[in-house]
N, CA, C and O atoms as a GROMACS GRO file, in nm:
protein
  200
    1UNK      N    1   0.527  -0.659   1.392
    1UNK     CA    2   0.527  -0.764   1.291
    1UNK      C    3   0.462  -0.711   1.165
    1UNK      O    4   0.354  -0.652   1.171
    2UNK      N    5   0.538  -0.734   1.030
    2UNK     CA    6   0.450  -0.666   0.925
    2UNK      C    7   0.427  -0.794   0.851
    2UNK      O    8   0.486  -0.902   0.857
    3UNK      N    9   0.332  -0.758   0.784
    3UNK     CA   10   0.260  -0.876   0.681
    3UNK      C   11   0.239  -0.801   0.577
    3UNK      O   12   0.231  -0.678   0.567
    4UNK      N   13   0.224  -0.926   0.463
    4UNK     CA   14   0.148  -0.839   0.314
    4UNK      C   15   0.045  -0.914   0.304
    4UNK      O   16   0.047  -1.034   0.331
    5UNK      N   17  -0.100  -0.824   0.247
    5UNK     CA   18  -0.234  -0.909   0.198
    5UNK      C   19  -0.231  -0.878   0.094
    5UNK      O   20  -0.213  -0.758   0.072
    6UNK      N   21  -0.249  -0.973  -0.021
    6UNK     CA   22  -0.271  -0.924  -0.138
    6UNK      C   23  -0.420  -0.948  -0.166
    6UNK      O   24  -0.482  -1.045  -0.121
    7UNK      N   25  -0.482  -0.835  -0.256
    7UNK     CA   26  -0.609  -0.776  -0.220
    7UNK      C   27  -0.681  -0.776  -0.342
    7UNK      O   28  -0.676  -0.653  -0.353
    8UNK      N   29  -0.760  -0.819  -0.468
    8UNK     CA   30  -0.873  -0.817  -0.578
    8UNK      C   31  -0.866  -0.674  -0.588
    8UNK      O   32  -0.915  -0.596  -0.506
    9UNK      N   33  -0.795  -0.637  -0.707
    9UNK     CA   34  -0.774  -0.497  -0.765
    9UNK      C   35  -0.861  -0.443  -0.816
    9UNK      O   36  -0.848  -0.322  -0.830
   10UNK      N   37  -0.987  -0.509  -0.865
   10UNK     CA   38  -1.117  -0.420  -0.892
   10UNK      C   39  -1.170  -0.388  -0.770
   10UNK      O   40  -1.265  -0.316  -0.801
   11UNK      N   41  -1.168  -0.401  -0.615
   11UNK     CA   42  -1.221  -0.342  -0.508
   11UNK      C   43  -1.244  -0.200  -0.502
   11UNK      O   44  -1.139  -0.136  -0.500
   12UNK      N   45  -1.314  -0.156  -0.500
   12UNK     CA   46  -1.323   0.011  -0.430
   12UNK      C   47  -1.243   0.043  -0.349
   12UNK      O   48  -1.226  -0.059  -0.282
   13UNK      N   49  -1.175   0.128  -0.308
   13UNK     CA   50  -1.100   0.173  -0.183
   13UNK      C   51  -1.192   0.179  -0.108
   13UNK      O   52  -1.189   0.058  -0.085
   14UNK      N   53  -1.286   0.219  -0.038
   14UNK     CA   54  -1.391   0.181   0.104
   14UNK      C   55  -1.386   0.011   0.140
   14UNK      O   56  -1.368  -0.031   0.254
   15UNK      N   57  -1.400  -0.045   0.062
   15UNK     CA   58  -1.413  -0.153   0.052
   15UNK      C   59  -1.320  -0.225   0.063
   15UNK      O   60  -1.346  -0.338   0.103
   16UNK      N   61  -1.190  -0.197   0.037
   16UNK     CA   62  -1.019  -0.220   0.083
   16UNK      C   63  -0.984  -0.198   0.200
   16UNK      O   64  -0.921  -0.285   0.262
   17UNK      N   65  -1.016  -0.074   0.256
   17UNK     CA   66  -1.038  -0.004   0.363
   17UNK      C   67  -1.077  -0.076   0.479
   17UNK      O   68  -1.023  -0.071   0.590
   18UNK      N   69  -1.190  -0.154   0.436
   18UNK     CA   70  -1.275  -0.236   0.554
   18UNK      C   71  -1.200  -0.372   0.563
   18UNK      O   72  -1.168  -0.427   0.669
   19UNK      N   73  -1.179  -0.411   0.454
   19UNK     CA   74  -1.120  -0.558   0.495
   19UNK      C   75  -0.997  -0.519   0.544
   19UNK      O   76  -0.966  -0.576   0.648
   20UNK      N   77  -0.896  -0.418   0.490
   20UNK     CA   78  -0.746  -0.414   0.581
   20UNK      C   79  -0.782  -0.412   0.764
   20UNK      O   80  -0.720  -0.467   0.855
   21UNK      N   81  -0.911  -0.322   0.771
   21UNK     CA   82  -0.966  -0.314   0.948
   21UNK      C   83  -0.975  -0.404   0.987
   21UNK      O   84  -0.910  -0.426   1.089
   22UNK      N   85  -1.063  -0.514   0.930
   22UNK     CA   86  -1.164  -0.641   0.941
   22UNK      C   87  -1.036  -0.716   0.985
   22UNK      O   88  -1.038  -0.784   1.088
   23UNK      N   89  -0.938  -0.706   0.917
   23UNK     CA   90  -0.734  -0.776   0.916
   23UNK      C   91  -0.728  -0.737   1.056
   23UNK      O   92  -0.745  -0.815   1.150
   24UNK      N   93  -0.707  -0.625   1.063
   24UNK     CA   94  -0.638  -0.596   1.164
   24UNK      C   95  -0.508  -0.501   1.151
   24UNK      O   96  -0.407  -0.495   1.221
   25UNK      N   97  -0.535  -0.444   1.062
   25UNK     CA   98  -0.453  -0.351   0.972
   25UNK      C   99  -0.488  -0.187   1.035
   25UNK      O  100  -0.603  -0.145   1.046
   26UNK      N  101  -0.380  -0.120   1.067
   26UNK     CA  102  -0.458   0.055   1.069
   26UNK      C  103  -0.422   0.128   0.973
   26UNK      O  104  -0.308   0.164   0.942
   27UNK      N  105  -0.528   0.152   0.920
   27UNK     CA  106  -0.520   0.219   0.714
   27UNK      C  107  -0.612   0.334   0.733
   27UNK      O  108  -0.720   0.354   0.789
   28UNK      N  109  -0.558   0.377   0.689
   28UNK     CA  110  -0.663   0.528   0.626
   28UNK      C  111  -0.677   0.581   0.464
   28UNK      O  112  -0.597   0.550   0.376
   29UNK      N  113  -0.766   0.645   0.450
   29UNK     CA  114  -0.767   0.668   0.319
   29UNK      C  115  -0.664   0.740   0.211
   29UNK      O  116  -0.636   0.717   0.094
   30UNK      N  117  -0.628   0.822   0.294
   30UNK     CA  118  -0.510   0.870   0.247
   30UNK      C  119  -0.374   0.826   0.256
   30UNK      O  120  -0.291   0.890   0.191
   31UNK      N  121  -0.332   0.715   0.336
   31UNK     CA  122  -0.258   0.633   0.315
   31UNK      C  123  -0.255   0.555   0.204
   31UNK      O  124  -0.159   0.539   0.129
   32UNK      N  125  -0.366   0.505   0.195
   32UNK     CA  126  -0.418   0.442   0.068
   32UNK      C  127  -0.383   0.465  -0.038
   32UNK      O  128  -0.314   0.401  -0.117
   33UNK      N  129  -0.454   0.605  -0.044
   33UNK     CA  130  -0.357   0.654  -0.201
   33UNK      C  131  -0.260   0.708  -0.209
   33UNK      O  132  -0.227   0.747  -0.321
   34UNK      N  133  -0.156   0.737  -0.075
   34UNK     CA  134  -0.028   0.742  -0.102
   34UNK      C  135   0.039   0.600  -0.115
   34UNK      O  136   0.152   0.588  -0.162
   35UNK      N  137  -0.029   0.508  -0.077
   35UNK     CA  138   0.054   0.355  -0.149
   35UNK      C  139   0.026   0.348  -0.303
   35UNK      O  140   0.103   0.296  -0.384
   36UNK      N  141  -0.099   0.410  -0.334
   36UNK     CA  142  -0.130   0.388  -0.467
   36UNK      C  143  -0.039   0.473  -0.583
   36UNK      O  144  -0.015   0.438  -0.698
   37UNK      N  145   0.000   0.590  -0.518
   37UNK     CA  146   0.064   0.668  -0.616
   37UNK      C  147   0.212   0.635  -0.618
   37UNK      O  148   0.274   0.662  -0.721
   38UNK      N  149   0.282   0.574  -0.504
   38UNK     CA  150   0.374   0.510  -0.503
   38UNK      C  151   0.421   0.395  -0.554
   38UNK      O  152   0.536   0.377  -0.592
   39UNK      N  153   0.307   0.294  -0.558
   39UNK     CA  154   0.327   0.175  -0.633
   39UNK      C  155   0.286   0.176  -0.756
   39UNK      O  156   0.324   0.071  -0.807
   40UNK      N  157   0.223   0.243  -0.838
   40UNK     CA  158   0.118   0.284  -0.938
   40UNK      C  159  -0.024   0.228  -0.913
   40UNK      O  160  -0.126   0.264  -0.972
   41UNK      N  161  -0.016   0.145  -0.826
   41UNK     CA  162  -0.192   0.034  -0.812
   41UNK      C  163  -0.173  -0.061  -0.696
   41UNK      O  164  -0.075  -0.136  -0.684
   42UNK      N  165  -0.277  -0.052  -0.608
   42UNK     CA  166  -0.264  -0.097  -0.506
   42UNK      C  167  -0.300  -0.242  -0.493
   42UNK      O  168  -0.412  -0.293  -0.486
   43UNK      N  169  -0.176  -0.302  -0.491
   43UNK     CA  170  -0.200  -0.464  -0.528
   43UNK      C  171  -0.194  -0.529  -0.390
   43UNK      O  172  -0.292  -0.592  -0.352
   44UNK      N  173  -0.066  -0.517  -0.300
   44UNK     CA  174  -0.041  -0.526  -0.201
   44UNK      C  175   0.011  -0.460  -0.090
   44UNK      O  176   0.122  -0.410  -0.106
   45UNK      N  177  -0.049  -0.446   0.032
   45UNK     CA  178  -0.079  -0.334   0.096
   45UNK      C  179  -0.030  -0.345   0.268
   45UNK      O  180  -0.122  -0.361   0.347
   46UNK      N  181   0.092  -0.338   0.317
   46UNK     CA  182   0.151  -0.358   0.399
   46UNK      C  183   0.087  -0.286   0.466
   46UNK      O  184   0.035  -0.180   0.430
   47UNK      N  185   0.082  -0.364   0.639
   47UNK     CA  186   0.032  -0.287   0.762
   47UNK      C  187   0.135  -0.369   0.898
   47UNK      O  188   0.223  -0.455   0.895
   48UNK      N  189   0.076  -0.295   1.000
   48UNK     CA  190   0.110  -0.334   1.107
   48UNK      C  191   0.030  -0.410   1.168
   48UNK      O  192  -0.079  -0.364   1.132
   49UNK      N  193   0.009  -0.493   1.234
   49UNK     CA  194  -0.090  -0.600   1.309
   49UNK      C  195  -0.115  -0.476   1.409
   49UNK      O  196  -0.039  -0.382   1.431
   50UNK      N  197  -0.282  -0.511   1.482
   50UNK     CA  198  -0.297  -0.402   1.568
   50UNK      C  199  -0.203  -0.441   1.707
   50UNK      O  200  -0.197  -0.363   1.801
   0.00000   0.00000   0.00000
C-alpha cells in the first residue's frame, strides 16, 4: 500500500527522517536526497507502510 505525507519544508532531513520512521515509512538518507534531487525539494515523500 503506498501513501503520500506531506511534510513542513523547513524540516532538517534527520528530522524528516524520524517522522517518515515514527509513520511507518522505511527511508534512508540517501533516499532522501535522491527524492530531493528528483523532485527539486522534498515536499512529499512516498513510502511503503512497514
Amino acid at each position: 500500500r503506498i501513501r503520500t505525507l506531506t511534510l513542513e519544508l523547513a524540516l532538517p532531513d534527520t528530522e524528516i527522517i524520524r517522522i517518515l520512521q515514527e509513520e511507518g515509512f522505511k527511508i534512508s538518507r540517501s533516499s532522501l536526497y535522491r527524492r530531493r534531487i528528483d523532485m527539486g525539494i522534498v515536499r512529499k515523500v512516498r513510502g511503503i507502510d512497514a
